[in-house]
Each structure stands twice: as C-alpha cells, then as structure tokens.
N, C-alpha and C positions, 0 to 999 in steps of 0.2 A: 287615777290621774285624769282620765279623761271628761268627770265631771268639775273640776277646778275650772275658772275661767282663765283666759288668757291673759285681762288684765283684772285685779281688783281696784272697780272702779271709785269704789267709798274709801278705801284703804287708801287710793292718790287722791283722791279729794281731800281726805283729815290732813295728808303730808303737804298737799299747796297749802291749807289753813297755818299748819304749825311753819314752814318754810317762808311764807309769804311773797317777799322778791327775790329771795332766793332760791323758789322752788326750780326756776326755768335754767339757773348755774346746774341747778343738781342732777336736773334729765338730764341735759345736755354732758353734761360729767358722764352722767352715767350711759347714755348712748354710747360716748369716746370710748369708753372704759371697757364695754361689754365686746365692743365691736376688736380691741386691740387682743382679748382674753379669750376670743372664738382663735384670732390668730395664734394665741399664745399656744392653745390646746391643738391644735393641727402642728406647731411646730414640735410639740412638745411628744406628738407621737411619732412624728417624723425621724424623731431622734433617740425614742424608744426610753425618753423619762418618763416614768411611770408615776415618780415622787411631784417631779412639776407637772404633771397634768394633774394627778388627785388634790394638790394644792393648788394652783389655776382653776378649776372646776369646786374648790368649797369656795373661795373667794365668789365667784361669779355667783355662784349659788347664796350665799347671803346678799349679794347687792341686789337681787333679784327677787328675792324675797321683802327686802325693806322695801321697793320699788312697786309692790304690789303684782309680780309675774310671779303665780304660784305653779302654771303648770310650766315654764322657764326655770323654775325652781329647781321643780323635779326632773327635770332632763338633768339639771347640772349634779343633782345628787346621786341621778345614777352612774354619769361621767366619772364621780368621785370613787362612788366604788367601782367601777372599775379599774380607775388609777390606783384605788390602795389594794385592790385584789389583783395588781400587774396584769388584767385582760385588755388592754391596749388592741387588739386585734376587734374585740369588740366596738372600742371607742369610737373611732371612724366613722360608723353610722350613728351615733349619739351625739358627735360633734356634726352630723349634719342635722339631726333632727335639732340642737338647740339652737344653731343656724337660723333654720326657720323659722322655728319659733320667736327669735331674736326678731329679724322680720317683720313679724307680724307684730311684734309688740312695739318694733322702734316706727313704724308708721302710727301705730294708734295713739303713743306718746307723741309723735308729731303733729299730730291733728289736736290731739289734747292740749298743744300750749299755743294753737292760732287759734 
C-alpha cells in the first residue's frame, strides 16, 4: 500500500476531461459524501454494526477509487474486512487512519479545482 500514491493525478485529470463542468459538482459531492461515511463508520461502531460498517466502508471504498484515492482505497478495504470478519475493535484505528488519509486527499482536491 505504501507505494500507491495519495492521489492519482492522471486518473483526476482523464475524469475533469470526461466530467468537464461537472467535474467540480462531483468532488465536491464527493468531499460531502466521504466526510458524512467517516461519520457513518465511527457511528456504525459505536453501535457495534458490523454489517453497516463493512457496507459503509465498500461504498466509500469504490468512490475512492473512481476519485483517483488508491491508498484511501485501501484503508477503506481493510475497514471492510473487518466489518465482514465482525473485528470492529480493530476498526477504530482504520477509521482513524482513513480519516487522515481523507484529509490529505480532501485539501489536495481542494487546491486541484482553484
């Protein structure tokens, strides 16, 4: 994982070409989206669903991947198994690492559309 880059930057490039003026709806969507899905998955262990956190966490993990975040990807794929292998005690710290990662990825998308 740790040789993925944070963002793929040709990968968001090809998707502004194919997007065109509606590429800056679809970060922006997709910011909303990622940012509500980090809450989802803290609430989701909070309350010890195992089934919506590993479905919260593949969701986020395909938008993340179409988005060009391969190692955001991967954090969310690990989340997912652990949501379907019910280690929720693990999640915790996987929901902070995609956090982060989230982060870092939602400022460099944010410099990417000014």
């Amino acid at each position: 994982m740790n040789d993925k880059p944070h963002l793929d930057e040709e990968a968001l490039t090809e998707l502004q070409d194919v997007m065109e003026e509606e590429f800056a709806v679809l970060i922006n969507t997709y910011l909303k989206d990622s940012s509500d899905r980090i809450t989802y998955l803290r609430n989701a262990i909070g309350s010890a669903d195992a089934d919506a956190f590993a479905k919260t966490a593949h969701s986020f993990k395909g938008s993340s991947i179409n988005i060009g975040a391969p190692k955001l990807g991967d954090l969310c794929l690990e989340a997912e198994n652990a949501g379907k292998a019910n280690r929720l005690g693990d999640a915790a710290k996987v929901v902070d690492q995609i956090e982060t990662e989230f982060l870092r990825i939602q400022k460099t998308l944010k410099e990417f559309l000014s």
